[in-house]
C-alpha positions in Angstrom: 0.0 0.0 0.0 3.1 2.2 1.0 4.9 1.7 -2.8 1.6 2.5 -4.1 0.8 5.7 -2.6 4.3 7.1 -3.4 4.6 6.0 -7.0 0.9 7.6 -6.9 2.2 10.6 -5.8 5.2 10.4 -7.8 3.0 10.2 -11.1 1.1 13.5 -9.7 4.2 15.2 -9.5 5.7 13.6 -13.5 2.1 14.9 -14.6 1.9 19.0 -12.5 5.4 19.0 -13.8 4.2 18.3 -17.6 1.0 20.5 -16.8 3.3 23.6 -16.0 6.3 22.7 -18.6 3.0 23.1 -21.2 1.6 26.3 -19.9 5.6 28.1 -19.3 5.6 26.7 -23.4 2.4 28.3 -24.3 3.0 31.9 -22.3 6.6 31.3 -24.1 4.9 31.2 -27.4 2.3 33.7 -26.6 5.0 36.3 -25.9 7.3 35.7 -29.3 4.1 36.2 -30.9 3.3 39.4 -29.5 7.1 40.4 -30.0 7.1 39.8 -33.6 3.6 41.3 -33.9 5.1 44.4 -32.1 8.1 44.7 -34.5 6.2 44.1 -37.8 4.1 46.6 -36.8 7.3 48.8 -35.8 8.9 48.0 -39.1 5.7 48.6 -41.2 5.0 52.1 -39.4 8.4 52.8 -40.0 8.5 52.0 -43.7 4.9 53.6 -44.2 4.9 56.4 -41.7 8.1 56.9 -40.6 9.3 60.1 -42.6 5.7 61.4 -40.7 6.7 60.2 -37.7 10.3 61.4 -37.1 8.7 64.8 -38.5 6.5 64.9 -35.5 9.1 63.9 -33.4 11.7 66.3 -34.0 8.9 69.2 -33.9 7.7 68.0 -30.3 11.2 67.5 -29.2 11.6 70.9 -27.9 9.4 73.9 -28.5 12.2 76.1 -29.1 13.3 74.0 -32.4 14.3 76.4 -35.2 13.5 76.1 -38.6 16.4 76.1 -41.0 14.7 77.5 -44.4 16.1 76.3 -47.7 17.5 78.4 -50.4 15.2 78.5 -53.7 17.2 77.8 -56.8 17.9 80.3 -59.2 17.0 81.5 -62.7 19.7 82.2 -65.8 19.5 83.6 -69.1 21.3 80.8 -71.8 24.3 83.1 -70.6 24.5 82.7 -66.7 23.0 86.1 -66.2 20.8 85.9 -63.1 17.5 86.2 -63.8 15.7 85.4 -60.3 17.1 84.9 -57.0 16.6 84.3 -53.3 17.8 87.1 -51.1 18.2 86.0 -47.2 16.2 88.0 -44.9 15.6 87.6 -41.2 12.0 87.3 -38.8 12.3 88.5 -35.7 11.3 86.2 -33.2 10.4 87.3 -29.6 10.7 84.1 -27.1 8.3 85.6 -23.9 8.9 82.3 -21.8 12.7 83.2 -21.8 11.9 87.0 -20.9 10.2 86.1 -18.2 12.5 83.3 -16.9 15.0 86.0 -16.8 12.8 88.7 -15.4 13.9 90.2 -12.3 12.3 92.7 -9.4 15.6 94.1 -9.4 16.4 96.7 -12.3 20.0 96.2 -12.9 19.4 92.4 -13.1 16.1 92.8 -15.9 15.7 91.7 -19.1 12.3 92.4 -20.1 12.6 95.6 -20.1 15.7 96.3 -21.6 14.5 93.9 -24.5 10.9 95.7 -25.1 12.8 99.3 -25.2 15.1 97.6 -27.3 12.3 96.3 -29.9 10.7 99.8 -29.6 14.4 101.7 -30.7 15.4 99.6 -33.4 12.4 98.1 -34.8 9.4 100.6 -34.3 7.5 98.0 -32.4 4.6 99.3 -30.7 5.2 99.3 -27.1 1.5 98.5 -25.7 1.2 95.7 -28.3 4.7 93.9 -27.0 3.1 94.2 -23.1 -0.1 92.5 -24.7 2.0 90.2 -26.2 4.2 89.0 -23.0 1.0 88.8 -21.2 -0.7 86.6 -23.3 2.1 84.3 -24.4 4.3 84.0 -21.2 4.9 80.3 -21.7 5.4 80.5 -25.7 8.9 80.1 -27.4 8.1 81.6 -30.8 6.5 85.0 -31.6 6.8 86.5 -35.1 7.2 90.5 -34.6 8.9 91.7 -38.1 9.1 89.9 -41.2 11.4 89.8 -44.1 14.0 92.6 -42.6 17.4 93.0 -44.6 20.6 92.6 -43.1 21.1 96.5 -42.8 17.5 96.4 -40.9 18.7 93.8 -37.8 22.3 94.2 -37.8 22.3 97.3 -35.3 20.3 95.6 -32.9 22.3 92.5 -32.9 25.3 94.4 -32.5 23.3 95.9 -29.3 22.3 92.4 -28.5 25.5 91.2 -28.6 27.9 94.0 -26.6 29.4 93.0 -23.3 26.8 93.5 -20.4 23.8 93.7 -22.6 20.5 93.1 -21.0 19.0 92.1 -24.3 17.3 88.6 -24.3 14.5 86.2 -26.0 15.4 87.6 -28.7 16.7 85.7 -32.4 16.5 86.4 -35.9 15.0 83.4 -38.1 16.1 82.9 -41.3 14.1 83.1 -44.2 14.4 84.3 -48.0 12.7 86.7 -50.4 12.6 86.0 -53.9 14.1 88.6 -56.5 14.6 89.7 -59.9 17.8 91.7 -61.1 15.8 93.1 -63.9 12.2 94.0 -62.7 10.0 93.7 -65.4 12.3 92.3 -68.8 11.0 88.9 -69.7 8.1 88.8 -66.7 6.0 86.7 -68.5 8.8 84.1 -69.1 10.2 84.1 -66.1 7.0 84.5 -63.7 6.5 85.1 -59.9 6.2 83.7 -56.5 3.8 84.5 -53.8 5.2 87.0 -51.4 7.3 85.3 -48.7 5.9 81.8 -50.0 7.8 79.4 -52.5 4.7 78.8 -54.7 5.5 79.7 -58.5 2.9 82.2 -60.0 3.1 81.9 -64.0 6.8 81.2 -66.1 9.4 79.2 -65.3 9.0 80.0 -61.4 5.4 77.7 -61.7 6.3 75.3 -64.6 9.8 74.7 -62.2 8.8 75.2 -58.8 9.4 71.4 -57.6 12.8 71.7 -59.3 13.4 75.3 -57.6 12.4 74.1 -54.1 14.4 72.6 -52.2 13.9 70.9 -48.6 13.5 72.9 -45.5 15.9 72.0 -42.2 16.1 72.2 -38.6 17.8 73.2 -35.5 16.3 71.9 -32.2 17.5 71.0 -28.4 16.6 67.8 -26.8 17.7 66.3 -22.7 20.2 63.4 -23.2 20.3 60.4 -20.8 22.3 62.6 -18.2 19.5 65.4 -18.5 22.0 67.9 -20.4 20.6 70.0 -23.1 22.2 69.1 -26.6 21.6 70.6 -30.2 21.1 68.5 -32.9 21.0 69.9 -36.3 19.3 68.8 -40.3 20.7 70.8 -42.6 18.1 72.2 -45.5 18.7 71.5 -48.5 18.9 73.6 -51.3 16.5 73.8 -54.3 18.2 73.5 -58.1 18.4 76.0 -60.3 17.5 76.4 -63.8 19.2 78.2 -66.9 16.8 79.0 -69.2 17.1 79.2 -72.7 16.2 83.7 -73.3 18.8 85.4 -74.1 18.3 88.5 -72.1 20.4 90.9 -75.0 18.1 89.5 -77.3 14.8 89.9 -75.0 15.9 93.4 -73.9 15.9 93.9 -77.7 12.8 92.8 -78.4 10.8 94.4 -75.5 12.9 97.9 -76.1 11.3 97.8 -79.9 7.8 97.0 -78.9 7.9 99.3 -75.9 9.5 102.0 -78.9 6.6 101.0 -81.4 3.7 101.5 -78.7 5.2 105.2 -78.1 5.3 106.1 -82.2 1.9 105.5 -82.2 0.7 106.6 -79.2 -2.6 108.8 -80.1 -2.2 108.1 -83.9 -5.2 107.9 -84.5 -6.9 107.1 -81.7 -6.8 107.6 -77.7 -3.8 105.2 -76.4 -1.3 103.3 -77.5 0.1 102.2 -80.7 -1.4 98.9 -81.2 -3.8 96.8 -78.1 -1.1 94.2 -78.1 2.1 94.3 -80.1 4.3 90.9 -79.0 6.9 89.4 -80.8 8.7 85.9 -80.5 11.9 84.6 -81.3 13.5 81.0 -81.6 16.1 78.7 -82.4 14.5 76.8 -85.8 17.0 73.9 -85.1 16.3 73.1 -81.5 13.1 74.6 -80.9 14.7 77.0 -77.7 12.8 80.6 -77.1 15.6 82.8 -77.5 13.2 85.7 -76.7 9.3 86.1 -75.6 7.5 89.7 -75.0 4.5 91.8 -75.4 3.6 95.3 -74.2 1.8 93.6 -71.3 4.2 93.4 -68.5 4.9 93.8 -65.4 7.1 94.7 -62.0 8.4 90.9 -60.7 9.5 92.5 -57.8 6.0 94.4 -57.1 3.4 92.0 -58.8 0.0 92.7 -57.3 0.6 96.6 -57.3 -2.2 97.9 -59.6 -0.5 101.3 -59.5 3.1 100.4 -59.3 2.0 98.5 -62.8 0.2 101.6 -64.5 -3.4 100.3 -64.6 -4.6 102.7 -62.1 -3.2 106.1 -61.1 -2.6 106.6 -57.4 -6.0 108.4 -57.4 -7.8 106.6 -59.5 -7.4 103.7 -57.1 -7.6 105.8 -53.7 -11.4 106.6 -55.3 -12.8 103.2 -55.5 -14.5 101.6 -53.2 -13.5 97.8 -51.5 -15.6 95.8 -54.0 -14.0 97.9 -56.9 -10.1 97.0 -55.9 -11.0 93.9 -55.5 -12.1 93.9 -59.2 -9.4 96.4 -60.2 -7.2 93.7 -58.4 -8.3 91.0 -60.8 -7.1 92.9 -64.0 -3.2 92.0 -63.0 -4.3 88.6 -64.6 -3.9 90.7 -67.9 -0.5 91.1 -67.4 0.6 88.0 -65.6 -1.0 85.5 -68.9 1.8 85.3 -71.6 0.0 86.6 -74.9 2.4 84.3 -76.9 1.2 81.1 -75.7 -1.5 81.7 -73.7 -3.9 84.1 -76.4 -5.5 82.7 -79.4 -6.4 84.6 -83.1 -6.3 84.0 -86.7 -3.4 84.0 -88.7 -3.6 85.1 -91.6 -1.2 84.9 -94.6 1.7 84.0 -92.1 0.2 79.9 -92.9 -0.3 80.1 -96.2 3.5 78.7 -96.4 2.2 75.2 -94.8 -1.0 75.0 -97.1 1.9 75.3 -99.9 4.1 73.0 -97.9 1.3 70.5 -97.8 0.0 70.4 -101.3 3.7 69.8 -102.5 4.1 67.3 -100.1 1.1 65.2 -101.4 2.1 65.6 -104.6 -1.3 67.7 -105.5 0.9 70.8 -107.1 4.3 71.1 -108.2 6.7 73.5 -108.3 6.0 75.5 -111.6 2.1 75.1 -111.3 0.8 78.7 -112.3 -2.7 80.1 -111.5 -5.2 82.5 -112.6 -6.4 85.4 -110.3 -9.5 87.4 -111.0 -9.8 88.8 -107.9 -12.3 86.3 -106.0 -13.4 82.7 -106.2 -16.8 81.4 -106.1 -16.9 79.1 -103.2 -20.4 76.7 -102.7 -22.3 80.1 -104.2 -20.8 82.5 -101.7 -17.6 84.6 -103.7 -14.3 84.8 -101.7 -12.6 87.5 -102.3 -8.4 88.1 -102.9 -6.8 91.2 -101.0 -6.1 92.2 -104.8 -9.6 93.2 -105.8 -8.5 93.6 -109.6 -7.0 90.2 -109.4 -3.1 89.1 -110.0 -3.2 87.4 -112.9 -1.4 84.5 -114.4 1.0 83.6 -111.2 2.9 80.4 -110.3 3.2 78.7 -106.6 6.2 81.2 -105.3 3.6 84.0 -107.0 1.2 82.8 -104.7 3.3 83.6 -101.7 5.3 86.2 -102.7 1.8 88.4 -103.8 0.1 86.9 -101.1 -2.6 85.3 -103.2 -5.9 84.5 -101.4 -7.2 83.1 -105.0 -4.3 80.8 -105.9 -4.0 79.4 -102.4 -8.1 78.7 -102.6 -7.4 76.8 -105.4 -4.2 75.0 -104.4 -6.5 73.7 -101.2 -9.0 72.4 -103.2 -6.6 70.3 -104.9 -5.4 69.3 -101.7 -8.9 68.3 -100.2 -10.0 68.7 -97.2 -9.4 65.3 -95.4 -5.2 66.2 -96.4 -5.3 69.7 -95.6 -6.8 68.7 -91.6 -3.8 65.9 -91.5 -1.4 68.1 -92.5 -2.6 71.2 -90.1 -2.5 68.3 -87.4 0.8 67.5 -88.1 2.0 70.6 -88.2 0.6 71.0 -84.2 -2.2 73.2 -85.3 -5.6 72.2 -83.0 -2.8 70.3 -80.8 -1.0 72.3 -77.9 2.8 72.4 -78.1 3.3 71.4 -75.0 6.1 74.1 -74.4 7.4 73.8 -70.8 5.8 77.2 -69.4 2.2 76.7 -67.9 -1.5 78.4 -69.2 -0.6 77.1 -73.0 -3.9 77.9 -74.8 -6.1 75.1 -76.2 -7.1 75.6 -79.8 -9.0 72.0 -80.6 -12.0 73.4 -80.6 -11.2 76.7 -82.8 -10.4 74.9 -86.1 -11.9 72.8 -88.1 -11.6 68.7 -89.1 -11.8 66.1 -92.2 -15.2 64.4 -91.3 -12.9 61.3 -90.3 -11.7 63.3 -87.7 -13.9 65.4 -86.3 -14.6 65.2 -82.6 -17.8 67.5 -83.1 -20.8 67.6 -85.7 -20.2 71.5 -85.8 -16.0 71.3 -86.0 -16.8 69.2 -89.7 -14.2 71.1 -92.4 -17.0 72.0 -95.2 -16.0 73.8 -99.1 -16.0 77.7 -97.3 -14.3 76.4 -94.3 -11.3 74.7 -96.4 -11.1 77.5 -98.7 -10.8 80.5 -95.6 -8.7 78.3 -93.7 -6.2 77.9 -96.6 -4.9 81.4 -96.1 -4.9 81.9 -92.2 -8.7 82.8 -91.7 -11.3 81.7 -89.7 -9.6 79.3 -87.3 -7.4 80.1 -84.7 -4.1 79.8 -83.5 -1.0 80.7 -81.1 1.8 82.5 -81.1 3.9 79.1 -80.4 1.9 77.2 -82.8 2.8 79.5 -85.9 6.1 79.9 -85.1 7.4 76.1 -84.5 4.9 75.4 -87.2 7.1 77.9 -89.3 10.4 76.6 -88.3 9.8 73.3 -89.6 8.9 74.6 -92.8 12.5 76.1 -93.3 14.8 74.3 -91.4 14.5 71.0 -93.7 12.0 69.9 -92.5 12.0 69.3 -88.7 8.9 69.7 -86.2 11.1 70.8 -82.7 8.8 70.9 -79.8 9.6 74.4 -78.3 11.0 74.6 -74.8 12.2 77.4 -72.4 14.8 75.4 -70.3 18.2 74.4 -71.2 20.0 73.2 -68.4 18.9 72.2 -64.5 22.0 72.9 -62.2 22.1 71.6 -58.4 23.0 74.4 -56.1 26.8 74.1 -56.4 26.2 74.9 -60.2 26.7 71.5 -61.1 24.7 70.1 -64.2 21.5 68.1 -62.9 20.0 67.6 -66.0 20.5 69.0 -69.8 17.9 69.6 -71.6 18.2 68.2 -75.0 16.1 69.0 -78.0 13.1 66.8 -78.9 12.2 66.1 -82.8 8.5 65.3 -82.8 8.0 64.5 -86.3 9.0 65.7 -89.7 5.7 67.0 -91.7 7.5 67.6 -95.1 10.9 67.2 -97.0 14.3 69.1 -96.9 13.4 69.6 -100.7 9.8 71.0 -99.9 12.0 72.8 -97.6 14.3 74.3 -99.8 11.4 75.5 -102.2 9.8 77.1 -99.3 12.8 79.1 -98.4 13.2 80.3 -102.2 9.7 81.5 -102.5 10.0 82.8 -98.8 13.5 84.6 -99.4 11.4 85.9 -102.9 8.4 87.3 -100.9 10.7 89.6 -99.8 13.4 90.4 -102.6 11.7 89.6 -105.5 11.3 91.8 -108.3 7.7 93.2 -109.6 6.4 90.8 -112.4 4.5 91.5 -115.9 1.4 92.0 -113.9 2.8 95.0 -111.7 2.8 92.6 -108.4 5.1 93.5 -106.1 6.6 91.3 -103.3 4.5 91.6 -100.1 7.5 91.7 -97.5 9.9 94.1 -99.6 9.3 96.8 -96.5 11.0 94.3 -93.6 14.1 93.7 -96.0 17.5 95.0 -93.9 20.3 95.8 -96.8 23.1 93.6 -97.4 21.3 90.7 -95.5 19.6 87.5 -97.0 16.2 87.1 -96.0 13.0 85.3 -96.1 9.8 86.2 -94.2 5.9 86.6 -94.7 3.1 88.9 -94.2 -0.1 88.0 -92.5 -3.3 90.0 -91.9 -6.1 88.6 -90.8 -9.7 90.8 -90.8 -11.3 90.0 -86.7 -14.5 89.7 -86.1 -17.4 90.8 -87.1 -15.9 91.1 -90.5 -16.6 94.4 -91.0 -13.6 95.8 -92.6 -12.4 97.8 -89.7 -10.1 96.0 -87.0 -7.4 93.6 -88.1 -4.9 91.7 -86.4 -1.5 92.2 -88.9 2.0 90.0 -88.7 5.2 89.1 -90.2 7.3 85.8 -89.8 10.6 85.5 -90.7 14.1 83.9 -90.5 17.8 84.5 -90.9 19.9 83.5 -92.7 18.3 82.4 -96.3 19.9 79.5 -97.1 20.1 78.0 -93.7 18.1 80.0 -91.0 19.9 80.2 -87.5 16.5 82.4 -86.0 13.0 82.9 -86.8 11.2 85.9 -85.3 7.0 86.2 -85.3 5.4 89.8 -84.7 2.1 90.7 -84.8 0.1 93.8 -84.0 -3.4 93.7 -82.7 -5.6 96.6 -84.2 -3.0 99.3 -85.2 -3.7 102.9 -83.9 -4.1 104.0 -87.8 -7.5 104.8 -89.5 -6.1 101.7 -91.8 -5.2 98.9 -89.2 -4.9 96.5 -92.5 -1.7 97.3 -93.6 0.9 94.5 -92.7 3.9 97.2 -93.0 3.3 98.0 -89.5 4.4 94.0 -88.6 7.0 94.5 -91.0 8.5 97.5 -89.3 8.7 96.1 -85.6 9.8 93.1 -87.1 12.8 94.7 -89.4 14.0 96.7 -86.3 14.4 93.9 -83.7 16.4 92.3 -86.4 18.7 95.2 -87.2 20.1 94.8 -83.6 19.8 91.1 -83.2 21.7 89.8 -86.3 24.8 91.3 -85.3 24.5 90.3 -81.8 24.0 87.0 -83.4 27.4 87.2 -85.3 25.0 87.1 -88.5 26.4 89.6 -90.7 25.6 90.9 -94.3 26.6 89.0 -97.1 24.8 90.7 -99.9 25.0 94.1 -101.8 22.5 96.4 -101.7 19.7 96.9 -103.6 19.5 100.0 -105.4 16.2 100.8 -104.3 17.2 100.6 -100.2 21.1 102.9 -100.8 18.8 106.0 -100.0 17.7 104.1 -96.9 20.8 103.4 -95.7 22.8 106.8 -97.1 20.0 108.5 -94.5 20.6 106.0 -91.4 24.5 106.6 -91.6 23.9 110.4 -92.0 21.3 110.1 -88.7 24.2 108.4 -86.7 26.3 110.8 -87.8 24.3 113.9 -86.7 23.6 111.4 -82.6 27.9 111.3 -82.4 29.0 113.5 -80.6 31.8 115.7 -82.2 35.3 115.3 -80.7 36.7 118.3 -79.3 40.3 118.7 -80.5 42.6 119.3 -77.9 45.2 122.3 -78.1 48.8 121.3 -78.0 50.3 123.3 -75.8 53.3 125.1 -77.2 56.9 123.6 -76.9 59.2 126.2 -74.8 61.8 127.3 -77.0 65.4 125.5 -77.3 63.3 122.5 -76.6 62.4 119.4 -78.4 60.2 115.9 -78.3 62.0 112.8 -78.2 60.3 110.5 -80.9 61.2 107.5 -79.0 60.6 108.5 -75.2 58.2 111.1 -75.9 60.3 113.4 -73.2 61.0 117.1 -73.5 64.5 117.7 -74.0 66.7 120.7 -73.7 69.1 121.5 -76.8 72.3 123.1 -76.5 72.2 127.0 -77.0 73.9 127.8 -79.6 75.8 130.9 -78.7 77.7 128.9 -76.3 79.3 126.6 -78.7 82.2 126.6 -80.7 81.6 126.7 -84.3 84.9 125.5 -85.0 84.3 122.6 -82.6 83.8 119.3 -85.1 82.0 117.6 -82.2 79.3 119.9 -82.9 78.7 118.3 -86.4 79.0 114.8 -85.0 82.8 114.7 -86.1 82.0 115.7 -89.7 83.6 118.8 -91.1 81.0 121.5 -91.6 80.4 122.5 -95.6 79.0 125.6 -96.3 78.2 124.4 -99.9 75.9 121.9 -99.6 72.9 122.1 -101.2 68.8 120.9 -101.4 68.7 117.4 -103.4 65.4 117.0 -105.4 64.0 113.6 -105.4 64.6 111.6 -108.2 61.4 110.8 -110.6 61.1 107.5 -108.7 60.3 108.5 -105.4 58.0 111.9 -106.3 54.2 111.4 -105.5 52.0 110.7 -108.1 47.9 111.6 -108.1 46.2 109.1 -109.3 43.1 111.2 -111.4 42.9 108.3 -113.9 41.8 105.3 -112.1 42.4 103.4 -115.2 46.3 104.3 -115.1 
């Protein structure tokens, strides 16, 4: 019975022991369950979350954590001239909770007031309003009390700050930056703006860019250690890129000095204002599709860009007068200035496309070089007569007659050869109805404001019909942008090659190394180098050509510069309602002839002239931007002048002539006597008088015996002068 009980009790004991062994496993198992459960979810709020996280973190460490602001990049011309920049300024920061931990019953030993006076002395802050603010914030680290203050502004209060024995305190300067532009208004609407003491991109470059021009903003804070000792830990900012644009600011003061020069000769013309509503003008690269320059009367101060009056739409009175509701409208009208007319404005043409309904009808094989045309004067188009600008008609022309007179007949009938399902392929290929996606935001959409083959058409009402094709053949009724024409253009004379246009040639970190070059991008190529070549000629004709049997005269003969080779075109387009009174006139052309290194695209909106129709005010904006820029652009002339321009350019020498101003020849002072000029020194040199030298002396004569006989030798027949009167001797 003994053995029994005690191998009974011994089996209890094998069996509690198991019992426990399994629930220490389980609890065992429990626990690395729940530890891996904590650290996968560690790791994933980490991999999701963590950036959040350490964020928070860092910002709760200590409330007297600084910001550390970064630097936003900069802006270049294609030249490394600074277009844009960020200027450091300072905040100054009033810390109350510090004032007061210093503060003291005692005046030699206070800080608070010592600091408010201070604030008051240097800074203009209104006493009252600090004693308002200590009260109410006594446990806050961070007041803002002055924003955006230069250098020169703080530096003599922290020189105060800092002296030996100053009772200055709570006091620091944050760091911040304010963005600026070198060259207030030139090339605004390229380069665009930020929001005031924000870096958010308004418009340009500084919007299309702005992720590439920010950088990443740092930090400064204090945190306890393990042995409860403050300690500063610092994460640097880092600095946005910059950008070097492809304007060349010599070429886009240029520009914006001859528009700005056009407005004023026209100013109260013919009517109240200035010379044209809009007068803009764009210039590019035709190889690589870069804007070498962009402008239009409408601009503005970069530096000042919300000022109504600062931007002459309202006088200072004008704008005192109106009431809140009012400037807020008045306000609005800055969007005027801020939208770039050249890509972000639609109109019609006009004759400036009639080279790409040429282009494509010799493409397709529809017309050939050669082809010639009759003119009456007007073609009858599904019972509705279309008129030519020549009401008397031009006669017998061929295909470079039909540019060069600017024929409206011809290039009817050249379109309905071409058809209208071939003329809508090739305006599609040539980007019209398609945005260029040029890298500048607010590019205007023009797929609704032409019309389609009836394959193509996205719309019942957008359907090309017989009147449509036959308008749209030479620039009417349908619409465009500045952009569009011009790359359209380019690839008509460079060979061939559709370029997409771009504003940006090179990202740089902030060290000026190179990020990122921007390399040009061939989108397609619409039309032969031999088309090409034939659109040159008949361009390069249009405006050198000579009058044919008919009396026509080339259309562009007025932007011709002597002694250059040229090609351009003429466009004027009639605006609606078509009631022969307001007209939108232009000129496209390139430099040089034979193989163009620059295109340039004016146009004129409504002239201030009783006859707005006249393309010869295009013509002259467009000749003087290129007087200056072809030399800048080391393009120089290469031909002799035409006989009918030596007048023209016998009365610009004799103008610059008149503008120098005369030099004013400078007496010589008189020599003093018994002196003389050393040729090789230049110095003034005494010579011996003669009354104290020996005659007899031969050292007078350099050793050579004095001869009273010599005489004057004639020069020989060889070496007399000889006029030459006879230039055929």
């Amino acid at each position: 019975m003994a053995g029994n009980r005690r191998r009974t009790v011994r089996r209890r004991k094998r069996q509690n022991t198991l019992k426990m062994k399994r629930k220490l496993a389980l609890l065992f198992v429990v626990i690395v369950l729940a530890l891996i459960g904590i650290f996968s979810w560690l790791v994933y709020i980490i991999r999701v979350s963590g950036e959040q996280y350490t964020r928070k973190v860092l910002s709760q460490q200590d409330t007297n954590s600084i910001l550390l602001p970064y630097k936003r990049g900069d802006i270049y011309d294609r030249n490394g001239t600074l277009l844009a920049t960020s200027e450091k300024v300072y905040n100054v920061i009033l810390d109350p909770a510090v004032l007061w931990e210093n503060h003291s019953d005692q005046p030699d030993k206070d800080c608070v007031e010592p600091t408010l006076q201070a604030l008051v002395d240097y800074f203009g802050q209104d006493r009252a309003k600090l004693n308002e603010i200590m009260e109410e914030n006594k446990k806050s680290h961070y007041v803002i009390l002055s924003r955006l203050l230069t250098k020169d502004q703080v530096s003599e209060f922290e020189e105060a700050m800092n002296e030996e024995g100053s009772r200055i305190a709570g006091v620091w300067m944050e760091d911040a930056y304010i963005r600026r532009y070198p060259y207030n208004t030139l090339a605004c609407n390229v380069i665009g703006h930020t929001i005031t003491g924000r870096n958010v991109g308004q418009y340009g470059i500084e919007q299309q860019y702005t992720d590439v021009l920010n950088g990443e903003d740092g930090r400064s804070y204090n945190y306890l250690n393990e042995d409860l000792e403050r300690e500063k830990t610092v994460r640097a900012a880092t600095d946005g890129n910059s950008v070097m644009s492809t304007i060349d600011i010599t070429l886009q003061e240029i520009v914006e000095k001859a528009i700005s020069d056009f407005q004023e000769k026209y100013r109260n013309a013919y009517r109240e204002g200035d010379g044209s509503y809009t007068a803009a003008a764009l210039m590019m690269d035709p190889n690589t599709g870069e804007i070498l320059a962009m402008a239009s009367n409408r601009k503005y101060d970069l530096n000042d860009p919300y000022n109504v009056v600062a931007n002459g739409l309202y006088t200072e009175e004008e704008y005192d007068g109106l009431s809140d509701e009012e400037k807020k409208e008045a306000d609005l009208e800055m969007n005027t200035l801020w939208r770039n007319f050249c890509i972000s404005d639609t109109f019609e043409p006009g004759s400036t496309v009639k080279p790409i309904t040429v282009a494509a009808a010799l493409e397709t094989g529809v017309i050939h070089d050669g082809d010639t045309f009759l003119c009456d004067g007007k073609k009858n188009v599904a019972g509705t007569d279309i008129s030519c600008a020549k009401k008397l008609g031009h006669g017998i022309i061929n295909i470079e007659g039909s540019i060069m007179f600017s024929c409206n007949d011809a290039l009817m009938q050249i379109a309905e050869k071409l058809g209208e399902s071939n003329f809508s392929r090739y305006q599609s290929m040539f980007n019209f109805g398609l945005r260029t996606n040029i890298d500048l935001p607010g590019e205007a959409r023009t797929d609704s404001l032409i019309y389609y083959s009836r394959e193509t058409a996205p719309k019942e009402n957008l359907v090309m019909r017989s009147t449509d094709l036959a308008t749209n053949s030479f620039g009417q009724n349908y619409n465009v942008t500045m952009i569009q024409v011009a790359s359209a253009f380019s690839a008509c004379v460079n060979g061939g090659y559709y370029y997409k246009p771009h504003v940006v040639k090179k990202i740089m970190d902030s060290s000026g190394g190179t990020v990122e070059n921007v390399e040009p991008v061939l989108l397609r190529t619409p039309i032969s180098t031999k088309t090409s070549s034939l659109l040159r000629k008949y361009l390069y004709n249009t405006m050198y050509g000579p009058t044919d049997a008919n009396g026509n005269s080339a259309s562009g003969r007025t932007a011709r510069i002597a002694g250059y080779a040229l090609g351009g075109k003429t466009g004027t387009a009639e605006m609606i309602p078509r009631d022969k009174t307001n007209y939108l006139v232009s000129f496209i052309g390139f430099a040089p002839a034979e193989h163009p290194e620059v295109v340039l695209y004016v146009i004129v909106d409504r002239p201030n002239a009783e006859k707005q129709f006249s393309s010869a005010f295009a013509q002259e904006l467009w000749k003087n931007i290129m007087k200056e820029a072809l030399p800048y652009l080391n393009i120089y002339p290469t031909e002799e002048i035409p006989e009918d321009m030596q007048a023209e350019v016998a009365a610009e020498q004799a103008a610059a002539a008149a503008q120098e101003p005369e030099e004013e020849e400078e007496e010589e002072e008189p020599i003093p006597e018994g002196t003389v000029v050393d040729p090789q020194t230049g110095e003034t040199v005494q010579m011996p008088d003669p009354s104290t030298v020996d005659p007899d002396d031969p050292s007078v004569m350099g050793n050579v015996p004095v001869n009273d006989n010599l005489v004057d030798v004639k020069p020989t027949e060889a070496t007399e002068e000889v006029e030459d009167d006879d230039p055929t001797e």
